[in-house]
C-alpha positions in Angstrom: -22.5 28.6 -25.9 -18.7 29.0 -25.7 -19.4 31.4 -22.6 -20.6 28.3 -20.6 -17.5 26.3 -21.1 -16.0 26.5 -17.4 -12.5 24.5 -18.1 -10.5 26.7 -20.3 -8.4 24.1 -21.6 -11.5 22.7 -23.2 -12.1 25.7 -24.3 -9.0 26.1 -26.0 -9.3 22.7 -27.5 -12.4 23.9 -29.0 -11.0 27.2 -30.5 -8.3 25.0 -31.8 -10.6 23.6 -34.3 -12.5 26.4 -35.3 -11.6 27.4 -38.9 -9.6 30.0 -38.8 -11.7 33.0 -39.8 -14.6 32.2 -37.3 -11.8 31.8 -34.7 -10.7 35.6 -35.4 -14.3 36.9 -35.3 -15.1 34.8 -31.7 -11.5 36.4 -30.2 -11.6 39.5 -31.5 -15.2 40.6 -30.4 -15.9 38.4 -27.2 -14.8 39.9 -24.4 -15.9 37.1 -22.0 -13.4 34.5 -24.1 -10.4 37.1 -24.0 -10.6 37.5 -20.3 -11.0 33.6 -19.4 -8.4 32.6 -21.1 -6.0 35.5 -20.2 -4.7 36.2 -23.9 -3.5 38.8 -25.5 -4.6 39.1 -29.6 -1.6 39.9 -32.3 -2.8 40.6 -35.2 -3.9 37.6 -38.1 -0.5 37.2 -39.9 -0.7 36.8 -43.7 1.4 34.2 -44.6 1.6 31.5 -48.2 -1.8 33.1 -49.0 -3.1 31.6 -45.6 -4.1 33.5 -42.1 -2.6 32.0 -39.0 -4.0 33.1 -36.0 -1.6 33.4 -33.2 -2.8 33.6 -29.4 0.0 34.7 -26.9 -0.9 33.8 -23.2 -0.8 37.3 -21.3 1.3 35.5 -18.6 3.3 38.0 -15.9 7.1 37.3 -15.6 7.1 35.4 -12.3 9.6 37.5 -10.5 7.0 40.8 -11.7 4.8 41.9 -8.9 1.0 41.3 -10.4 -0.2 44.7 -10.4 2.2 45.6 -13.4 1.0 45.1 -16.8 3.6 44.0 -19.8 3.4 44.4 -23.3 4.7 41.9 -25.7 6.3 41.5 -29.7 5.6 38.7 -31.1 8.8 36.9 -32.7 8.4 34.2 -35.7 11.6 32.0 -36.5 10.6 28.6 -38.1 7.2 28.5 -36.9 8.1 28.4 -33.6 7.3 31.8 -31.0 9.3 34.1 -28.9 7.9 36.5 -26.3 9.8 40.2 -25.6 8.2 41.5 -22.3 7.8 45.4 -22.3 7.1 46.8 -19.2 3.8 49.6 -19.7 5.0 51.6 -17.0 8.5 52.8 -18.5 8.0 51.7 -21.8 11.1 49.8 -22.1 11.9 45.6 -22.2 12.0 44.0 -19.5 12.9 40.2 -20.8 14.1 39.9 -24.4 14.5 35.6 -24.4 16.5 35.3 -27.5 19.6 37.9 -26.8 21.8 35.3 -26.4 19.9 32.3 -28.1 22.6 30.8 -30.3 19.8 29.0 -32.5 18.3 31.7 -33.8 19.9 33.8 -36.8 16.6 35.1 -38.7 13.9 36.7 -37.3 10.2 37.8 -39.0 9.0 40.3 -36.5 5.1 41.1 -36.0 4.5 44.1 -33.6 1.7 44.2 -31.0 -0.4 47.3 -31.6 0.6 49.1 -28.3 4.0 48.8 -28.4 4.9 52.5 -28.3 9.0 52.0 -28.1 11.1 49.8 -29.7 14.2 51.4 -27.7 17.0 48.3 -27.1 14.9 45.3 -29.3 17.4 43.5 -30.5 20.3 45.0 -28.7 22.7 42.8 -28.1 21.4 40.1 -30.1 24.7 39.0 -30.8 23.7 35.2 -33.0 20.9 37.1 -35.0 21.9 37.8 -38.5 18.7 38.6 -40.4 15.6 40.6 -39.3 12.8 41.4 -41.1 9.8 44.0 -39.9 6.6 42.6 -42.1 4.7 44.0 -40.3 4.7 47.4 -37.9 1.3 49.9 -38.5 1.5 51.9 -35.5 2.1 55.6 -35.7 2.8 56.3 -32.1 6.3 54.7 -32.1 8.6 57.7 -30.7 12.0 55.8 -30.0 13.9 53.5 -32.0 17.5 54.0 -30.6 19.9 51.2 -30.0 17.1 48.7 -31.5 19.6 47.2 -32.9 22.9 47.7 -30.6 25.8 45.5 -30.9 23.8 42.5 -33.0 27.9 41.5 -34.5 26.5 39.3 -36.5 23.5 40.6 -38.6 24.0 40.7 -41.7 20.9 42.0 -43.2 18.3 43.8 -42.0 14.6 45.2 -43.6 12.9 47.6 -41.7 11.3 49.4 -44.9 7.9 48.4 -43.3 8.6 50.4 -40.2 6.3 53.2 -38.8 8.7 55.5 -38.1 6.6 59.0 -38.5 6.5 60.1 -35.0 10.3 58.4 -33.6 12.5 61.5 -32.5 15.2 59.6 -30.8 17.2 57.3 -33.5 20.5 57.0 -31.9 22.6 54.2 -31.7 20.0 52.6 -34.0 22.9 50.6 -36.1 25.5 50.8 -33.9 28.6 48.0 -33.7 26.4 46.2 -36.8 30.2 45.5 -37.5 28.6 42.6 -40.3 25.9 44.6 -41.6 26.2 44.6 -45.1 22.8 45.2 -46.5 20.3 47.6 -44.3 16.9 48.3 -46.3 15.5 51.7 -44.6 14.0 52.7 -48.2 10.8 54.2 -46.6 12.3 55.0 -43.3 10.5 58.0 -42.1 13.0 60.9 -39.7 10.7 64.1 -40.5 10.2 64.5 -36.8 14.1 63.0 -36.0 15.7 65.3 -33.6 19.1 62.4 -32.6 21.0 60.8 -34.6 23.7 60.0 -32.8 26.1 57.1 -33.5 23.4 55.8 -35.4 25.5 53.8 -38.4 28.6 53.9 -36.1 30.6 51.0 -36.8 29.2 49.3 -39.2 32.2 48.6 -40.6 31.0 45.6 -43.4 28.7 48.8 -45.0 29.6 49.3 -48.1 26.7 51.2 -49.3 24.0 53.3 -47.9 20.9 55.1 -49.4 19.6 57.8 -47.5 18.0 59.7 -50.5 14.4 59.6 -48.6 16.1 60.7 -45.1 14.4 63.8 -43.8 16.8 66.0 -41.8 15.0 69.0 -41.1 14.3 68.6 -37.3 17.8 67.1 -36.5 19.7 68.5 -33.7 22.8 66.1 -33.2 24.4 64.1 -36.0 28.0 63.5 -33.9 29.5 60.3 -34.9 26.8 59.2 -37.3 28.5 57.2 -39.7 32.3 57.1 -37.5 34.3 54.0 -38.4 32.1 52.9 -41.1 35.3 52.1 -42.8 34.4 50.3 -45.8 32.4 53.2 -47.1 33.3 54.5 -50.8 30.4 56.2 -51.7 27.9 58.2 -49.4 25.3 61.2 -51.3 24.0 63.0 -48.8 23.3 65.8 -50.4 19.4 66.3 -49.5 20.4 66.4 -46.4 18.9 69.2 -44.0 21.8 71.0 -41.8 19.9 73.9 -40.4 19.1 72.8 -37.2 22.4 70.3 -36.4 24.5 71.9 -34.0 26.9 68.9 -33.1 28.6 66.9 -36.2 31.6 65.8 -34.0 33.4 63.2 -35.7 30.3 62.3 -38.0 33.1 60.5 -40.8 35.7 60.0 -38.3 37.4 56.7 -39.6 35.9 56.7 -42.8 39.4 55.4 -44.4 37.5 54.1 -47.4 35.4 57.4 -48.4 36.6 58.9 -51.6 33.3 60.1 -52.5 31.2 62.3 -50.7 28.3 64.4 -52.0 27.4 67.5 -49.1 27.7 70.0 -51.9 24.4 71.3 -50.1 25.8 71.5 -46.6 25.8 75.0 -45.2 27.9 74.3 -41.6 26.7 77.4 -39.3 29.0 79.3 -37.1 27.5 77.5 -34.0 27.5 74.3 -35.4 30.4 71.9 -33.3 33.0 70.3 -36.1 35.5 68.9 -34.0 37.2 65.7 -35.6 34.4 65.3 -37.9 36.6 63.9 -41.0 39.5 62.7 -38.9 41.5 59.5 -40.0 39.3 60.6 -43.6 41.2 60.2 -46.5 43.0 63.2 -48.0 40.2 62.9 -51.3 37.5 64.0 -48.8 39.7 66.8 -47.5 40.2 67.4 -51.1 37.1 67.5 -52.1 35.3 69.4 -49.2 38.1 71.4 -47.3 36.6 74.9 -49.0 33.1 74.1 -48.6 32.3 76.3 -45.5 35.2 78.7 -43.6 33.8 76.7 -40.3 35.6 73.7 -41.0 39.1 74.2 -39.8 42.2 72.0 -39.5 40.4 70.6 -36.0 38.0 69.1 -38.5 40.4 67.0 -40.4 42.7 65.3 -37.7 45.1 62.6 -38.9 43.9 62.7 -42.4 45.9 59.2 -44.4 47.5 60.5 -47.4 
């Protein structure tokens, strides 16, 4: 019946007053409805015991030629929705409409199921200060790096829900958080991490970090990693997997706060680069660490504050 209705503004209406779980069942498995009305279908969002059903018009940017297909996320602030366009054809975002949006601080984020990269989400997002993944089942994810770039004025982010089992490239992830106080990554997945470059860098409001549950086996690159994170006391890293890391270049550099570091485990190969990588420490680190492995030499521990 719904197939014969030719205005699909009508049609619309109608779906509009459809209870909610027959309105899933007539999207989800009638092709004829989807391609009338041009929608894309995010998944039913659990909310107050109650599904909402969300449908997101499958609309091409105007300035977009109309052979290229985009992607979107689907972003919740106080009921109202945001698109991110991701173009399919490099994988990367095209328009992000709330990077500068000075009214809105918290975002709930609800992935689309064939968003493969989240490289550059909320870079920039300078007004943002909370985000919260509820919501992120995809597996394929392979790039998470600068997702969070230069947002100055988060505050507090949960991404314990994240997917992250197949994301390689993790650099920059954090970077210039410089208000980031509380970062939940509890069930953050790096087995198959090769970069972590500059991935806490600056987040100079951290004052504590759990990274019991990282997985560092596969890591390549580590340079800069937690540099400037100056308000660091405490940092146990001691499950940390070295053996593949050939570049640790100033990974505490500006870590003026650090007094206690546990990387009793670390064994620092020959090859391994070590340049700067406690410099402007604290002498306690130096202290603490300077006989752990005969590869870290006085280049290690530039400008050390006594």
């Amino acid at each position: 019946m719904l197939n014969n209705v030719k205005n699909k503004y009508i049609l619309m209406k109608i779906l509009s007053n459809c209870q909610e779980n027959i309105l899933l069942k007539l999207i989800k498995y009638n092709k004829v409805i989807l391609k009338r009305l041009n929608i894309s279908i995010i998944e039913s969002i659990i909310r107050y015991n109650t599904i909402k059903i969300e449908i997101i018009p499958a609309a091409i940017p105007e300035d977009k030629k109309s052979n290229e297909h985009f992607q979107f996320i689907n972003i919740n602030k106080d009921r109202l929705y945001y698109h991110i366009f991701f173009n399919e054809n490099n994988e990367e975002i095209y328009r992000n409409y709330f990077t500068k949006d000075e009214n809105i601080s918290k975002i709930t984020l609800f992935i689309d199921k064939q968003i493969k990269t989240l490289k550059e989400l909320f870079k920039d997002c300078i007004y943002v200060k909370e985000v919260n993944i509820t919501n992120c089942r995809r597996r394929n994810i392979y790039n998470t790096s600068k997702m969070f770039y230069g947002c100055t004025s988060l505050t507090k982010v949960d991404v314990s829900n994240l997917k992250t089992d197949n994301v390689e490239n993790m650099s920059w992830m954090f970077y210039f958080c410089t208000s980031l106080e509380d970062v939940n990554i509890s069930n953050l997945n790096t087995s198959n991490a090769t970069n972590m470059e500059y991935m806490f860098s600056w987040c100079k409001s951290l004052k504590e970090l759990n990274l019991s549950n990282f997985d560092t086996k596969n890591v390549i690159s580590m340079e800069s990693m937690f540099a400037d994170c100056r308000s660091l006391k405490s940092l146990n890293i001691f499950n940390f997997n070295i053996s593949k890391v050939i570049n640790m270049k100033y990974m505490f550099e500006a870590c003026n706060s650090l007094i206690n570091l546990n990387i009793s485990n670390f064994y620092i190969a020959h090859k391994t680069e070590t340049q700067f990588m406690f410099s402007n420490c604290n002498m306690e680190v130096k202290n603490a660490i300077y006989n752990l492995n005969k590869h870290l030499n006085s280049y290690s521990f530039r400008n050390l504050k006594l």
